[in-house]
N, C-alpha and C positions, 0 to 999 in steps of 0.2 A: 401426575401432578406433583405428589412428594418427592419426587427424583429430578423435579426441574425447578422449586423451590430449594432443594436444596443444592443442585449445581449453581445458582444465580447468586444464592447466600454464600458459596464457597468461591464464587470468582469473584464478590464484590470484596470480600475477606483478604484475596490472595493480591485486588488489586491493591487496596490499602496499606498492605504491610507491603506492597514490593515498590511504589510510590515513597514511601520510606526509605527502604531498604536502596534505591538507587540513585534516592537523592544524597544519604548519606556518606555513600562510598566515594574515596577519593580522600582530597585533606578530611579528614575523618570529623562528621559533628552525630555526634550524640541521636540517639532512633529518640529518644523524650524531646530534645531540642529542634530536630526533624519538623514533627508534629505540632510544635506551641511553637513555630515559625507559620505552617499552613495553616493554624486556626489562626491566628491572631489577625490572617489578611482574611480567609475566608469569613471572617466573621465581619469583617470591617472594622478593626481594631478594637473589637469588644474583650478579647481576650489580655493576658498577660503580654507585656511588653517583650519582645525575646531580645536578645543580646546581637546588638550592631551589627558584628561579623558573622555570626550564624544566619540573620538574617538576610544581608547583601551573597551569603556561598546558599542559602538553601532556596531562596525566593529568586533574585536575580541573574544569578550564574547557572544555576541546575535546575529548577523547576519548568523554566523552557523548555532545555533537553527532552525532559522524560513528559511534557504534553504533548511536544512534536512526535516521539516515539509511538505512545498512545494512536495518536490520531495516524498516524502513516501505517501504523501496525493493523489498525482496526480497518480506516480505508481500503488498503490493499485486500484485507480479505475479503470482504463485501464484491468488490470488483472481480477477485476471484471467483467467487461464488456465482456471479450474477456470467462470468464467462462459463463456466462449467457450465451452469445449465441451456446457455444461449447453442453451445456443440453437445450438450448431453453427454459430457464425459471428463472427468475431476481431472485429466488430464492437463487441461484450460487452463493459463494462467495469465497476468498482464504482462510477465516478462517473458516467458514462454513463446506467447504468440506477437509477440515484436511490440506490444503500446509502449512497454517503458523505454524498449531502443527509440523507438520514434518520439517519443518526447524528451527524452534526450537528445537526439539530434536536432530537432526544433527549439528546444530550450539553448542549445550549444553555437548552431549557429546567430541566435541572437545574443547572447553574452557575447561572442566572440566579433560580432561587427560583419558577420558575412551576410548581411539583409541587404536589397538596396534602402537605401534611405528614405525613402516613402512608406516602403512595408517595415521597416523598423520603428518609425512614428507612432503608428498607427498599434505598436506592438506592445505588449510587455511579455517577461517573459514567461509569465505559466500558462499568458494566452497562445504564446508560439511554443510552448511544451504539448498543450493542447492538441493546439491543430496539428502537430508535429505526430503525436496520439492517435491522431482520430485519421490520417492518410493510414497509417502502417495497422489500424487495425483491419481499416474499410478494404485494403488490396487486399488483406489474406483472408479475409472473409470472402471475395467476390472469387477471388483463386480454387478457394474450396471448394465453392459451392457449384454442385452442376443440378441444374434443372432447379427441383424442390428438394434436393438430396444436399447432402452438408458431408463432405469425407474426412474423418479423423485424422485419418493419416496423411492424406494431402495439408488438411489445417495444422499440423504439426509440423511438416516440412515445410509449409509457409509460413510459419510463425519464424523457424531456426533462420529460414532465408532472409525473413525481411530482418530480423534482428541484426543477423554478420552484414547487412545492408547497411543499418540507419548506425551500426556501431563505428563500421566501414565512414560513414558520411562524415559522425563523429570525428573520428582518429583525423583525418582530415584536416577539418577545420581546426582543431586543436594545434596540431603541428605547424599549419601553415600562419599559425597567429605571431607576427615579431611580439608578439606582449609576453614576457615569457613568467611575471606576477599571475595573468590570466589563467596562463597553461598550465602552471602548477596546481591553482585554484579549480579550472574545470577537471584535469584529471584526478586531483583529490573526489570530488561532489561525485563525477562517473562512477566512482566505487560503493555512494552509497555513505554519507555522513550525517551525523548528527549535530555535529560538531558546533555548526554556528547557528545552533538553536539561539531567539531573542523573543520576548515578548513581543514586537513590532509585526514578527512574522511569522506568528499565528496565529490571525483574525481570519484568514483567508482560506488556508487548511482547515479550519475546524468548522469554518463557513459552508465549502464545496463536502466535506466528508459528512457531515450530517446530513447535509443537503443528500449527498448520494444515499447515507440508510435509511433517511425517510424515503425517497423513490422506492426502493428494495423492498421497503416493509409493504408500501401500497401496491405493490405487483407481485404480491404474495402469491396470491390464487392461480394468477394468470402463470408465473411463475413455478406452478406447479404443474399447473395444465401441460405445459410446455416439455417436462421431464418425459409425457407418454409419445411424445410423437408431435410433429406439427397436424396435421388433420385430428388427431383424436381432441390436440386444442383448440383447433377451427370451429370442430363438431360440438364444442362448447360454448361457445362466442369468443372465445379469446382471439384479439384483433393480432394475429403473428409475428409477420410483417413488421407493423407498427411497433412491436412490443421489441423485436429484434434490434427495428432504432432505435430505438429508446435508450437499450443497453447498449449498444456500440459507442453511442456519444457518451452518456453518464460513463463508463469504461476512459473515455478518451479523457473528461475531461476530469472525473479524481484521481485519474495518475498520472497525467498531464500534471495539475496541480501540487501533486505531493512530490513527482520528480522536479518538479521545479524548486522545491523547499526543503529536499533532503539529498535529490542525485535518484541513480535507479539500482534500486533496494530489490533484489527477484528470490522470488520462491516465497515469500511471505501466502501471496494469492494461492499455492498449489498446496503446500503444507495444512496450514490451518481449516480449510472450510473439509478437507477431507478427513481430518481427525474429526472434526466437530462434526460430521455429518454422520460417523460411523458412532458415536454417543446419542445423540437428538434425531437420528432420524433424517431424511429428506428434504421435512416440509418447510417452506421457506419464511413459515411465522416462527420459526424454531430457530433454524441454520441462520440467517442474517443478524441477530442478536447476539447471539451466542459465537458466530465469527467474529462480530466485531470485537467483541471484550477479548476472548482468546486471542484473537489477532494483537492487540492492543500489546496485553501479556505477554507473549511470544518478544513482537521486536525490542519491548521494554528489557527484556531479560537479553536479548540477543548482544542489544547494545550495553547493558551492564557488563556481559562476557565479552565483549571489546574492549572495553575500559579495563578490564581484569588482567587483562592479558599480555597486555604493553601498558602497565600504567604510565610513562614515560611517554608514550606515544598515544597520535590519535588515530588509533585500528581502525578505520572503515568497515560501516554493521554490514555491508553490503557481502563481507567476506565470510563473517558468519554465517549469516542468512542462505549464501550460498555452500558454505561447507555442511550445512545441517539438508538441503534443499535437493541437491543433484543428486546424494544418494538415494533421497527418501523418490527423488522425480525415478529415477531408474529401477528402483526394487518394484514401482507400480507399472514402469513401461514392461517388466517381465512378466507382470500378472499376464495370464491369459483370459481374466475373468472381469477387467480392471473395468466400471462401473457403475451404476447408481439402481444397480439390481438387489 
């Protein structure tokens, strides 16, 4: 209990100062001027008045950014998390096994006008991310799966497949678009940006992403169950089956939602819940809390190391996330041992 008190005390610490620390960076304002910009709204202007221009760079140009990052960071792992344990193996991720190809391609083809016009109406785009999501996770799960058996390695080269699939679909529709504002536009967001973080559009992300850790949190147990085996959670009452839907759609539709509002950001989901789970443990009243925040952290710092790097430019965190991600996904495909033993 002192060792998870104080890990909670030391991520809520390390969120604080790095909420600081990445709003700051850039036209350079002040870590004190930082801070008595965020209290002064958090409090509802009970605070000291802060200065005009630190307030319009820290409140409405940057503050966005690093919620969105937050909440895509933290989503993603949760989803990770809740994929690991649906194939019982941290291998699982949402980019991995094709959701974020497929809500990208659903999100891409409605940006781009390749709907017919009835199902475009009827659409916006993080609901056609969604469903774009929730096709590409449902084949490579029904691929997998034979009889009551679920195959790793089948699920992995159905993940790769549907991914060069729905990327394939992408490339596509992007190319064939005369808009060539658009095309620049979608193949920026494809790599994963943070870039046109606003206040306007994060009601929605921080809506579905909560929405998804409370599910997580309340499927705790069953959640656990599920780690020994399907039957050994049967022989407990946990409804399988049912539970498996559960997370297939929730999977679909907070990455669905966040690649709608950021682009597809991968390896966040594979990274994080398996560091956090080799610290805390298994259990999923532990691991889903503690993803979320570390997740959070993770892409906040990922995207500060974008911004570091080309300050001139806008580095897509997608590049990061991926150059920190394939290695780490590779050194665990060599394990022989690789697990939740």
């Amino acid at each position: 209990m002192n060792k998870l008190i104080f890990l909670v005390a030391g991520l809520v610490v390390l969120l604080i100062v790095s909420i600081g620390v990445a709003v700051s960076v850039g036209e350079p304002v002040a870590l004190g001027e930082v801070y008595r910009v965020l209290w002064y709204h958090l409090s509802f202007g009970q605070g000291a008045v802060p200065d005009e221009t630190a307030d319009r760079i820290v409140w409405f140009l940057r503050m966005p950014r690093v919620l969105l990052a937050l909440l895509v960071g933290g989503g993603l792992s949760i989803i990770g998390a809740a994929m690991q344990t649906l194939v019982r193996n941290p291998l699982a991720e949402p980019y991995i096994l094709g959701i974020s190809g497929g809500a990208s391609a659903g999100a891409s083809l409605f940006y781009m006008g390749f709907l017919p016009p009835l199902l475009s109406k009827a659409l916006s785009m993080p609901l056609a991310a969604f469903l774009g999501g929730l096709v590409a996770i449902t084949i490579v799960y029904l691929v997998a799966r034979s009889g009551s058996r679920l195959s790793v390695a089948r699920l992995l080269l159905a993940g790769v497949a549907m991914a060069a699939l729905m990327a394939s679909i992408t490339s596509f529709v992007t190319f064939a678009s005369p808009d060539t504002d658009k095309l620049r536009a979608v193949l920026f967001w494809l790599l994963g940006s943070l870039h046109n973080a606003n206040w306007t559009m994060l009601p929605l992300p921080a809506i579905v992403t909560i929405f998804g850790l409370l599910v997580m949190m309340a499927l705790a147990r069953p959640l656990d169950a599920m780690l020994m085996g399907d039957e050994p959670a049967h022989s407990l009452g946990v409804p399988v089956e049912a539970t498996k839907r559960v997370l297939i759609v929730l999977a679909a539709l907070v990455t669905g939602t966040l690649v709608a509002s950021s682009g597809a950001i991968g390896f966040v989901g594979l990274i994080v819940p398996h560091a956090v789970r080799s610290v805390v443990g298994v259990t999923h009243r532990r691991l889903v809390p503690f993803s979320f925040l570390a997740g959070a952290l993770f892409l906040l710092w990922a995207d500060l190391a974008a911004r570091a790097l080309l300050p001139s430019e806008q580095l897509p965190v997608g590049i990061i996330t991926a150059l920190c991600g394939v290695p780490f996904f590779l050194v665990l495909l060599r394990r022989s041992d690789y697990g939740f033993g």
